[in-house]
N, C-alpha and C positions, 0 to 999 in steps of 0.2 A: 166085642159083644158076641151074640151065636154066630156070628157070620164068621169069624174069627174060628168060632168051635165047629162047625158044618165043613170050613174049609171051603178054597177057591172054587171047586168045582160044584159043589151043593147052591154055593151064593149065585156063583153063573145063572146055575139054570135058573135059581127062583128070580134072579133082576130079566132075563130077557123076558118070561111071560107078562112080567109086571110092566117093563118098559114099552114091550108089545100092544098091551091096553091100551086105549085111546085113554085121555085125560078124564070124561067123563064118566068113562067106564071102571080105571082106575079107580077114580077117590070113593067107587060104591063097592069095590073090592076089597080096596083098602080098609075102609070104615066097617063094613061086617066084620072080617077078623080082627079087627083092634078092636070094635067092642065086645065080641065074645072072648077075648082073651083076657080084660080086666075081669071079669065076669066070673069064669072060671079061678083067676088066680086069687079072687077074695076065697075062693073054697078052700085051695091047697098052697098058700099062697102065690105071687104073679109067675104067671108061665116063662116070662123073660130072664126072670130071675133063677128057674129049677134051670133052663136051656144053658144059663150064662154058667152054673154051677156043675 
């Protein structure tokens, strides 16, 4: 998926800040950017999808 396309070193740093999050603090991290990204990809379609292309 993008992590594939970003490469080792882009995926590094975005998993240590996320693994760094406490668990409660995580899933309210989480959960903002996954739902502004479906959000966005109904306009131009899914962000995951322009990322994965």
């Amino acid at each position: 998926m993008m992590t594939c396309r970003t490469g080792p070193g882009r995926r590094k740093t975005e998993d240590a800040p996320i693994q760094y999050v406490p668990p409660e603090e995580k899933k309210t991290v989480v959960e903002s950017p996954e739902r502004t990204e479906p959000k966005r990809g109904k306009e131009g379609g899914a962000p995951v999808k322009v990322k994965d292309l």
